[in-house]
N, C-alpha and C positions, 0 to 999 in steps of 0.2 A: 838556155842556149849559150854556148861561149862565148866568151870579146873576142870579134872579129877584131882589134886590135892586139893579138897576138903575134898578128902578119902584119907587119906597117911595111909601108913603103918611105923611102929615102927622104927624108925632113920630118918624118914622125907621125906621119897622119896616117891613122887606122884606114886600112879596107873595109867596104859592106861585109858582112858575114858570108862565108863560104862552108862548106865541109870541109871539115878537117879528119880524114877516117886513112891516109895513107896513100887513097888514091880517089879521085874527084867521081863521085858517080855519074852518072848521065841525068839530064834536066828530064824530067818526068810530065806531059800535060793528058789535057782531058781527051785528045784525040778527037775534037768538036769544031765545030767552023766555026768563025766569029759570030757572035750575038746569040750561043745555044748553048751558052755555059761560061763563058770568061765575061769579067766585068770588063766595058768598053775601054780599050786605051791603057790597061795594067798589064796584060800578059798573067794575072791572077783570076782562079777560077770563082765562079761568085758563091755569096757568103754563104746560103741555104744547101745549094749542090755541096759545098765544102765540109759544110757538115756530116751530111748523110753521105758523103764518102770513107768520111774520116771516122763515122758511128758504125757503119755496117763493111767496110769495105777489109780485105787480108791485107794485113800487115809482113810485108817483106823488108829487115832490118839490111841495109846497105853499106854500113858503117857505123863507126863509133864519133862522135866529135871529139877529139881528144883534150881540147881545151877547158871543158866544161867543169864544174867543180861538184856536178852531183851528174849519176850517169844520164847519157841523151844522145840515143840513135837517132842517126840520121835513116829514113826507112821511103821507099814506093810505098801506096796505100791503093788498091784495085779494089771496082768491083762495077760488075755491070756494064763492063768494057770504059769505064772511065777510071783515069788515073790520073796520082798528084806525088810528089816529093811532101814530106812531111817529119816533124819531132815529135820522136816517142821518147818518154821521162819517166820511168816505173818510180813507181813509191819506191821499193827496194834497193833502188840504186840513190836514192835521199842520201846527203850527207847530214848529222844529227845537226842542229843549230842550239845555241845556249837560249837563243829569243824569241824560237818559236816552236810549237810542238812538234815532235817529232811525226814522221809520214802525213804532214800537213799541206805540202808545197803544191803538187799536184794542184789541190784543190782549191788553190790561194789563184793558181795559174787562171784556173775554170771563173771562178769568182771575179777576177780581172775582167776577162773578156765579157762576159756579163754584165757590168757595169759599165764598158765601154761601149758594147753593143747597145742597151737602153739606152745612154747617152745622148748616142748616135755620132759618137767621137770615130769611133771604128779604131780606135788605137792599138788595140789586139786582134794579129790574126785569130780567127777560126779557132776554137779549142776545145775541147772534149774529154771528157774523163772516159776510160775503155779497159778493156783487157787487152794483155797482149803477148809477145813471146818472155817475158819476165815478168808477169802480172800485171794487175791496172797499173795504170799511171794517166799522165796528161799524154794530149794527141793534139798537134797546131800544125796546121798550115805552113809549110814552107814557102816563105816568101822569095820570089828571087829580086835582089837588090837592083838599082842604077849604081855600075860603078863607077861613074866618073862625077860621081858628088864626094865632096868634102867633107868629111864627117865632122871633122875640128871646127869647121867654118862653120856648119850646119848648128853646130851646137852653141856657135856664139850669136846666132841671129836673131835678133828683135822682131824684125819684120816679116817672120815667117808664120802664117796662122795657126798650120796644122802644130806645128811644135809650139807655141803659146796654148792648145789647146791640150796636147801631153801634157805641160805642166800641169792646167790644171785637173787634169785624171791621176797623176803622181798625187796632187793634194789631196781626191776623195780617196785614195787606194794608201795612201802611207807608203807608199814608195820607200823601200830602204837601201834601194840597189838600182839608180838611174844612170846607168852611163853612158858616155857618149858610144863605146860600142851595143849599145842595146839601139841605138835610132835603123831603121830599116827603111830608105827610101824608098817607095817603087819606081818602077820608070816611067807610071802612067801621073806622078806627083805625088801621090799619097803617101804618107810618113806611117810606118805603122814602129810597134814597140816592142820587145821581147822583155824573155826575163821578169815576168811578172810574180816568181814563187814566193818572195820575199814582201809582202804586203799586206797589209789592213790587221796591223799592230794595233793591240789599243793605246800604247805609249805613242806620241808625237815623236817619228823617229825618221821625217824625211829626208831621204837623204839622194840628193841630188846635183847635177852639171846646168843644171836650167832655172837659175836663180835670177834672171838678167830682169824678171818683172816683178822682184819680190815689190809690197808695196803698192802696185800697180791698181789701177780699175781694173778688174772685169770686165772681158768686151761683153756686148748684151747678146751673142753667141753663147759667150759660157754661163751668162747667168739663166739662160733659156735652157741650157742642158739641167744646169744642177737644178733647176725648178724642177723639169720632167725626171732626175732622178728622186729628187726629195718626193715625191709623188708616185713614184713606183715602188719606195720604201715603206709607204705609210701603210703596208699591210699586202697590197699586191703580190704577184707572179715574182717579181726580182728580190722582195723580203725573202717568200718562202725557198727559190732558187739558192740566196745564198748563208740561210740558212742550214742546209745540208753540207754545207762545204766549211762554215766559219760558225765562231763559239757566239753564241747570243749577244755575250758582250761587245764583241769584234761587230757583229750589226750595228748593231748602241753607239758604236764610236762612228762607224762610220756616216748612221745618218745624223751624228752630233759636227762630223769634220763637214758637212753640206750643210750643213743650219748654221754653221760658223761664218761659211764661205758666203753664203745667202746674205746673211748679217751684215757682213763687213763690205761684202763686194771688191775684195781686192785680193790679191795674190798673196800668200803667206813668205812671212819671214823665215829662213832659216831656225833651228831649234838652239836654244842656248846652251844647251848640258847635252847636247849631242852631235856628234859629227857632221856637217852638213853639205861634207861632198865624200863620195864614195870613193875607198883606196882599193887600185887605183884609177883613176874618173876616167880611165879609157877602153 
């Protein structure tokens, strides 16, 4: 998805993400009354429904984001009289990367949310590998933002939990592209993340805006996730899940980067021979 800090406003502070296609499409929902498909208090359709809309539902492309650096239609997703706004990412529209294999990203995308979801971080909307009007690619949830949060602010905050618990899913996912326009507040509080194609490198190559607890404990929140992740690795439904998406190695490292974390119980340091904030971080 593009840096909604493309559009800043007046002192430099990035916007929530919007479309960017030319002209603003119209907000898309499930056409449900509360409590029969929307998660309570977000204005977001809940996580199971979002799925099996997003799996079986017609894809109608609505625009382009033009900001974006590999292609990513902004599209309605129907079916069964329920509707959502959503990001469709075709392989084909992949820009080649020197660091990661080519028509990989999609599936890095899928891989994210999967390790967020087991989590139970929720850090990734919704995401799905599919076919589509340009062939497979990735399929996520369109989130719609809170705009009258600060993103600059948001991204310097210590005392925020959900974004202390992003980092630590940037640290099991090798985050190499965290910026502050990827943070996605919703309006019901929850922080969710985009931009996940670039991740679970086996080189140590994070590279992020949310270094504020390098060093830090562990709250016993995240060391309760990475447990139930290290545990769903160890041969499980999330092994063979992202198995199909990532090189066996790219497993290896990754239930190596949760056995580190485990270990140490504290937040990672910056990489010394690698860039450790994304250009440019907005």
């Amino acid at each position: 998805m593009p840096d909604p800090a493309a559009s800043r406003r007046a002192g430099g502070t990035p916007k929530p993400r919007k479309p960017r296609t030319g002209q603003e499409p119209g907000k898309l929902g499930t056409g449900q009354e509360p409590g029969t498909g929307r998660e309570p208090g977000t204005g977001q359709i809940a996580e199971d429904a979002a799925l099996a809309l997003l799996s079986n539902g017609e894809l109608e492309i609505q625009g382009r984001l033009v900001d974006a650096s590999n292609a990513t239609m902004y599209c309605a997703v129907r079916h069964e009289g329920q509707q959502a706004a959503c990001v469709y990412k075709p392989v084909a529209g992949e820009r080649p990367l020197w660091d990661f294999p080519v028509g990989t990203l999609a599936g890095r995308e899928v891989s994210a949310y999967l390790v967020s979801r087991a989590a139970g971080w929720d850090v990734a909307p919704p995401t799905i590998y599919r076919d589509g009007p340009f062939g497979p690619g990735m399929c996520q949830l369109w989130i719609d933002v809170d705009e009258t949060v600060d993103l600059l602010a948001l991204a310097r905050r210590t005392d925020h939990a959900g974004l202390r618990e992003m980092a630590v899913f940037d640290a099991v996912v090798n985050n190499a592209d965290r910026k502050i326009g990827h943070l996605l507040p919703a309006p019901g509080g929850h922080l969710y993340g985009c931009d996940h194609g670039v991740c679970f490198g086996e080189e140590y190559k994070l590279r992020t805006v949310l270094w504020q607890w390098r060093g830090r404990s562990l709250t016993d929140r995240s060391v309760a996730a990475l447990t139930t992740l290290r545990d769903c690795l160890k041969g499980g439904e999330l092994a063979d899940q992202l198995s199909a998406w990532l090189a066996p190695g790219e497993v290896r490292a990754t239930r190596k980067r949760i056995d580190l974390l485990l270990k140490n119980r504290v937040h990672p340091y910056p990489p010394e021979d690698w860039p450790a904030v994304p250009w440019p971080p907005i």
